[in-house]
Every structure is written in structure tokens, then in C-alpha cells.
N, C-alpha and C positions, 0 to 999 in steps of 0.2 A: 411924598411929603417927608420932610427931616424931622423927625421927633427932636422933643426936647432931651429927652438923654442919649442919642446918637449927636445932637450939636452937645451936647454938656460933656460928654465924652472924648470928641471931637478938640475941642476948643483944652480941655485937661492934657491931651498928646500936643498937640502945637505948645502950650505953654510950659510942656517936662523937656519938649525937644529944643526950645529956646535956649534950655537951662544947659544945653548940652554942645555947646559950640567946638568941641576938640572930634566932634563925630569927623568923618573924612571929606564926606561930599553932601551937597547942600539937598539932596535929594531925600537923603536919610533922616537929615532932621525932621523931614515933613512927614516921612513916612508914617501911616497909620497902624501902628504895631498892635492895637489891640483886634483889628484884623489880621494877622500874618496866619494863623491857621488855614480860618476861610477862605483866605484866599489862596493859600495851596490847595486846600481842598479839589476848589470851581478851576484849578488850573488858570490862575488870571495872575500874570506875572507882571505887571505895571507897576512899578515902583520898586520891585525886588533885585534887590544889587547884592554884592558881597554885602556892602557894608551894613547892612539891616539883618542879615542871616544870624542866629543864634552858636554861640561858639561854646564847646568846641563841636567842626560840624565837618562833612566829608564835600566838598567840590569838586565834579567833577569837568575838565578841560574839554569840552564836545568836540571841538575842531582835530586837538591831539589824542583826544579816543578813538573817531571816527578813521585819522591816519592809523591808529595801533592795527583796528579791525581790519581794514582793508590790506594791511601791510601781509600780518599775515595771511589772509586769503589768497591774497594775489601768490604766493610764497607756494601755499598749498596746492593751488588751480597747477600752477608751474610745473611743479615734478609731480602731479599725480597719486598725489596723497591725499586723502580723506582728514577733514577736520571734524574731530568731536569734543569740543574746548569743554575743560572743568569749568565747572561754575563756584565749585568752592571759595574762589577768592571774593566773587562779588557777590552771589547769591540773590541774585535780580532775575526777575523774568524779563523787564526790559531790554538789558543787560542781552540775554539771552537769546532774544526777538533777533538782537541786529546781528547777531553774529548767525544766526540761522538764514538770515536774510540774505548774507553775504555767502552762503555755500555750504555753510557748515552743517555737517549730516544729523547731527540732534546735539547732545552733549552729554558728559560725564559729571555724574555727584558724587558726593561723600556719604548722604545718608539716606533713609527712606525719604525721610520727609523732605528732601531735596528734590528726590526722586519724584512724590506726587504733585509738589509745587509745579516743577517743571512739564508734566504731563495732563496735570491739571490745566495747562494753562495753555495746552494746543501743543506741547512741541514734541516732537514724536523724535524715536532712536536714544531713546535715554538711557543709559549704561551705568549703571549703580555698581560703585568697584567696591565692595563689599560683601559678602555672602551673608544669607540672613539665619544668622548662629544661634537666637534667642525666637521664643513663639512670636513677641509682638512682631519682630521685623517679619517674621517667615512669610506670618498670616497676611503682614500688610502687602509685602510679595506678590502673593497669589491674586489678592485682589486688584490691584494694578494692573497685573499682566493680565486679568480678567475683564479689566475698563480698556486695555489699551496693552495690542498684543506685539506694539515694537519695542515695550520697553524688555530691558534686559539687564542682568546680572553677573556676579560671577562666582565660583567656588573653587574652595582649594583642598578641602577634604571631602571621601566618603562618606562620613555620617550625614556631613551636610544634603549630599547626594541622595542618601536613603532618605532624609527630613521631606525635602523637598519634591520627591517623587511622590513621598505616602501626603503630604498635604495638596500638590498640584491634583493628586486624583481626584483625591477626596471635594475637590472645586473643581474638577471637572476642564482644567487649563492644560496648554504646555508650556512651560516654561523656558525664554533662551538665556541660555546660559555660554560664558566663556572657561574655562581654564584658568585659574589666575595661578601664575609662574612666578617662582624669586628672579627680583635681577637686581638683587643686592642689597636691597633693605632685608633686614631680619624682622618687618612686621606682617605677612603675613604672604603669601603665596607657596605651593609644593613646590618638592626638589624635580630639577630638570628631567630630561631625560625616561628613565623607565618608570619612576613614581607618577608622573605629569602624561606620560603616554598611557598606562594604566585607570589615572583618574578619565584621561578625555573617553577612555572606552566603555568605562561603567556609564560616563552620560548618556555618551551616544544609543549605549544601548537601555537606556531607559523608555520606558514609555509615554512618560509626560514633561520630559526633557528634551530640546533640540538642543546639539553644539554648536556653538557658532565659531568657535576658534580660542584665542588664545588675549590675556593679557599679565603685562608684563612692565612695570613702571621704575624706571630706573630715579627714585629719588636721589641717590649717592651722588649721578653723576650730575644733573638737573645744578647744581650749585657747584659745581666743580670749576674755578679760577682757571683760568686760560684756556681758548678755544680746542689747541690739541690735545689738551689735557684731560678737557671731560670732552672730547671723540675720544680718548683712548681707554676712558673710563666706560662710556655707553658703549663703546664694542665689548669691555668686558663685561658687563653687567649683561648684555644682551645677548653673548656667545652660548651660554644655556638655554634662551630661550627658541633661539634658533634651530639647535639639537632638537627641541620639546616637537617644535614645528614640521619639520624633516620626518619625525619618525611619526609623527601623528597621519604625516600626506602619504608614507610609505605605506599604514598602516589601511589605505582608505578611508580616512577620516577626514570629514569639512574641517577645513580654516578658511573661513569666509573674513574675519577680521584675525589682526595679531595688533594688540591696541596699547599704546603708549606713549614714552615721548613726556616733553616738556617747553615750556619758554625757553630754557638753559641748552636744549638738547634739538629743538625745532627741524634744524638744519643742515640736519647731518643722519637722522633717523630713518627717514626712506633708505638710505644706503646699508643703513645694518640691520633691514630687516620688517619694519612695522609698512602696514599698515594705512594708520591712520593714528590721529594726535590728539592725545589729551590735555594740549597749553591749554593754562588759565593766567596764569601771570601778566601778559603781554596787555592785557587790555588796560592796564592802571599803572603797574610795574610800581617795584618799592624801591626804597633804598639800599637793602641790601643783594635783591636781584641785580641790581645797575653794576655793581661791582665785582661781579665774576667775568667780566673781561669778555668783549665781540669777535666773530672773525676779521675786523678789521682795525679792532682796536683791545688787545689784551688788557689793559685796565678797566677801561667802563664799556659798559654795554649798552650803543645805540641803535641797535638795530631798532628799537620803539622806545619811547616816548612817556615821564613819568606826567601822566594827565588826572592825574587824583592827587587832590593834597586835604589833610587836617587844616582846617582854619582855625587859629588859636586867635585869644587876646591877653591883653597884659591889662592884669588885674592890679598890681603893686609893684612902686619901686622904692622900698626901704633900705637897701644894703648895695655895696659898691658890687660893682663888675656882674650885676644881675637882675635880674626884674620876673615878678612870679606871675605866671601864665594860666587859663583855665583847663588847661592841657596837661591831665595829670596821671595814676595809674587808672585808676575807672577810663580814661581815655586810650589806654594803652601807651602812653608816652613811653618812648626807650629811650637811653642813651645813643644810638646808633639810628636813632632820626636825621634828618638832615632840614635845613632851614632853607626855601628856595632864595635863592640869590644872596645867600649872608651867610658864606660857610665859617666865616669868624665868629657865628653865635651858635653856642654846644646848648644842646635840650639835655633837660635834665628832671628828672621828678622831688618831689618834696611830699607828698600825700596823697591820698585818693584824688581830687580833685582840683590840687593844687599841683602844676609843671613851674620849670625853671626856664628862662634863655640865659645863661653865665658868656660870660665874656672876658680874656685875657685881658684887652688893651682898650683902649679908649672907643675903639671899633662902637660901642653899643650905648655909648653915655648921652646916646641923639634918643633910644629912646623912652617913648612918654606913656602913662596911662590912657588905656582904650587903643592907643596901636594896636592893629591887627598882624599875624604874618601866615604864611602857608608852609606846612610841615610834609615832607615825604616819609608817609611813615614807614616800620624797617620791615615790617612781615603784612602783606594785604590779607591773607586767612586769615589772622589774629585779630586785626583793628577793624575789619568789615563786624565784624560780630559785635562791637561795643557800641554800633549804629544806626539808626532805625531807617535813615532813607539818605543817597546822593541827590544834592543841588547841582545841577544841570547847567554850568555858567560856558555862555560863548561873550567873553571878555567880563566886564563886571556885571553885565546882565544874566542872569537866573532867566531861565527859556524852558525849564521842568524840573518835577521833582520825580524822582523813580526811590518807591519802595524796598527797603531791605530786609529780607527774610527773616524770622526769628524774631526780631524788637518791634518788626511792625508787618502785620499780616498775618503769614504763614506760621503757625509752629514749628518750634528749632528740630523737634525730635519729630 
């Protein structure tokens, strides 16, 4: 039976939504907003369009995610390379589900607590490209590898070595561990060669340490503007690590993995060398990935598909050649956003929670308040973190919402 305040409620939404006739589609109007939690909650998507979604919000394209995933699978299956995709860009165990689904050997995080979310959550081979430098990471270490002995680490000094041996005893674990090698970032991995062959032997001869091989992330070249350009940059980035590798197999020493790679780099990294691949980009892809240039197309990069956009709306149009958006810095709004299908309207911020759409030319004078648009935002690591969960749309239909780490569920740290 309909209570009288579910009808008094009820009847209050139909008559605010009356009042709101510039909404887009006749669907919306109707829509029961003072349910929209609830009904994410129960997973009951009936009514839930873009245009009811709360802005600013992350939408994710199912049909051009679903091609990213499989794109690169198919790529990987190919030449016989192992996929262990970072999850730092989305930080979804969903997210995560499908790409394990499709082949993928476990995945790569950024932090502990990436690291438990993910093994917490069933998915095994988890590689934490970090060494744990401070007691809480060490301890939380140990105890993971003590719930769940495929997850795995890495280190690039000695002491770290002694840490982790005197606390693996002390729990009673072994711990796998890689080698992490420079390949051209100066933030964190040993020098090539006789330092890096050195390190892998103190592991190997540890007793509550296994080696598992080697990793080596060439970020420099991962964004490097034309295809021969960053191949010529990932070969050099990777010519030490290779050295590291050589002398470690000379020396009798496991390299079971040599782990690296990127969305930038995918395609060219079996041949110098890895492994298996830490892409995370590829499944959403940003604006500024798009524009280091494909092997078949030096300016933009199609090989996948930008299937995640920021939904914004226009809050105010007071002033010529612009209209102020809910898309602000709290949203991460940059300059170097892009607007889908209206590359004549420049984003731009104005305050925390105030964005801009500016306009040269008359291009933008059509539009109105409550227009919505979709933004490719410039860095996926940066803007996934200002967001608590992806809407799941296959066209204007919402079909699920997936959780994002840190704003909602999982702790960041």
C-alpha cells in the first residue's frame, strides 16, 4: 500500500519536475530523484539515463570499454606476452574482474592498499611496484603475502632486503619479490648491471625471499610523441635492464618475469625485452594519451578508444563567449580537457567548484542552462581519485554503477 508521505513525496517530484521543462528527455522529468540512491543501491536501473545523473560525474562507454579490453587481449594472446594491467588509472575491482576475465594474469598497483583491495577481492598475481620503505607498508606486506601467497612486490635497495627478511621470519612467510631496475625515471629503481645483479643475489639468497625476476617501467618513454620515437626511447630506457637480466641468467638466477611496459609502449615491448605488461591507460584513455601519436597514425592515437567522459553541466551564462560549468578544480578540470564533439569550446576553471566552456566565435551562443556535455579528462590517475563510482552507460541507459576506491569503499591508503 502507498503511504501518504511516499504519495505526498511522490506528487512534490512530478510538480518540481513540471517546473523544469528545459531537462532533455521526457523521461527525466518524471524521474523519482528522491530515490536515485536506493536505487543504485538494489542495482535497479529503470529510469536512470545520463540525464538524471548527478554532475559532475564519470560515465563510463560499456560497448568502447568492452572493445579497449579485448583490444588489447587479443594484442597480448598474439605475440605471447603476459598481461598484468595497472589498475592505478581506475581503481575498480570491477574494472579489474574483466580484464582478469579476458587473460589477464592478476594486475599491478601503486599502493598497499591497492594491493589488498585487489586480493581482497579474489584476484590473485597482484604486483605491488613499490617496496614497503616504512613499518606500516612492511607489516601490511607480510600479512598479505601471509592471506595470499601470489601476491608480490618489489625492491630496489638492501636495507629494504634486510627489513623484509627479519619481518617475513618473524610471520613466519616468504615473500616474492622482483628486482626493480631504472629505465629512465629517476624515481625509484637500482643502477643496472653489477648494482641490480648484486641486489638480485642478496634476495635470492635470503631465506624468506623468493626472486621472481626483474621490473623495469619505462615512464619517459610511455608519452613520448611519435611511434619511432618512443620505440627508440623504450629501447633505450630498456638496454640496462636487459644488461641486469643477462647477467642475473648468467649468474644462475630465476627471472621468471621482467615486468613493464605501458598503453604508450604496448607494442613494441615484447621485442625489447619484457615479459609481461603493466598497461592501465588503454581501458578509458585520456586526452593527453590520445595525442602521442599510433603506429598508424603519428598525431592521435587510435589504437583504443576514449570510453570514459566527465559529465558536466552549465550552471550560468552571464558573460559573452562563455557559460560557467559544475566542472571545476575539486573536479580536476584542466585546461587541456577536451569537449566530445565541440573542439571549438576550450574548458577552463574559475574556482573550486566552478569550470568554464569559453568560446572564440559564435560557435557556443546556442548554448543554454542545464545543458549538459561530456569532457575527456587530460590525466585518468588524477581525475579517477576526485570520484566515488563509474555510471555504466550503453547509450543514454545507466545498466551499472561500479565503485571507486578510496571516495567510496576501500581506503586510499
Amino acid at each position: 500500500m502507498t503511504s501518504r508521505r511516499h504519495f505526498t513525496t511522490q506528487a512534490a517530484g512530478a510538480l518540481l519536475a513540471s517546473a523544469l521543462p528545459r531537462l532533455a528527455r521526457a523521461d527525466a522529468k518524471s524521474f523519482p530523484f528522491a530515490e536515485f540512491e536506493q536505487r543504485i543501491a538494489r542495482k535497479d536501473f529503470r529510469g536512470i539515463t545520463k540525464d538524471v545523473l548527478p554532475t559532475p560525474c564519470m560515465v563510463v562507454d560499456i560497448d568502447l570499454f568492452d572493445k579497449n579490453l579485448k583490444t588489447m587481449a587479443a594484442y597480448a594472446k598474439s605475440v605471447s606476452i603476459n598481461l598484468r594491467p595497472h589498475l592505478k588509472v581506475h581503481k575498480s575491482v570491477d574494472v579489474a574482474k574483466r580484464q582478469v576475465a579476458l587473460g589477464a594474469i592478476g594486475v599491478t598497483t601503486a599502493t598497499i592498499a591497492e594491493s589488498e583491495l585487489m586480493s581482497n577481492a579474489g584476484i590473485k598475481g597482484v604486483l605491488w611496484t613499490k617496496q614497503p620503505g616504512g613499518t606500516n607498508n612492511l607489516i601490511r606486506a607480510i600479512n598479505l603475502t601471509r592471506r595470499d601467497p601470489t601476491f608480490m612486490f618489489v625492491i630496489d635497495d638492501p636495507v629494504v632486503v634486510d627489513n623484509v627478511e627479519q619481518a617475513a621470519a618473524a610471520g613466519k612467510v616468504k615473500c616474492r619479490v622482483a628486482v626493480c631496475v631504472n629505465a629512465g625515471l629517476t624515481r625509484q629503481g637500482i643502477e643496472n648491471g653489477k648494482p641490480a645483479l648484486e641486489l638480485a643475489q642478496r634476495i635470492h639468497n635470503s631465506k624468506h625471499i623468493t626472486l621472481e625476476g626483474f621490473m623495469a617501467y619505462s615512464g619517459k618513454a610511455s608519452h613520448t610523441h611519435g611511434f619511432e620515437t618512443r620505440r627508440k626511447q623504450s629501447e633505450t630506457d630498456l638496454a640496462g635492464v636487459n644488461e641486469s637480466v643477462a647477467l642475473a641468467k648468467k649468474a644462475g638466477l630465476p627471472v621468471n618475469i621482467i615486468s613493464g611496459g605501458s598503453t604508450g609502449t604496448y607494442n613494441m615491448d615484447k621485442q625489447l625485452g619484457l615479459t609481461e605488461l603493466e598497461c592501465g591507460s588503454y581501458v578509458f584513455m585520456d586526452s593527453v594519451y590520445r595525442k602521442v601519436g599510433g603506429k598508424d597514425n603519428d598525431h592521435i592515437y587510435t589504437d583504443f578508444e576514449n570510453s570514459m567522459t566527465v559529465l558536466v553541466s552549465v550552471d550560468s551564462k552571464r558573460h559573452a563567449g562563455q557559460v560557467t560549468t559544475d566542472y571545476g578544480n575539486k573536479a580536476l578540470a584542466r585546461q587541456t580537457d577536451e569537449v566530445k564533439n565541440k573542439p571549438w569550446l576550450k574548458v577552463d576553471t574559475q574556482g573550486a567548484e566552478y569550470g568554464l566552456l569559453r568560446w572564440s566565435d559564435s560557435g557556443g551562443n546556442e548554448i543554454k542552462i542545464g545543458d549538459r556535455f561530456d569532457i575527456f579528462c587530460s590525466n585518468l590517475d588524477m581525475s579517477t581519485n576526485c570520484y566515488d563510482r563509474y555510471y555504466i552507460a550503453k547509450g543514454d541507459q545507466i545498466v551499472d554503477v561500479w565503485p571507486i576506491m578510496g571516495r567510496s569503499g576501500a581506503a586510499q591508503r
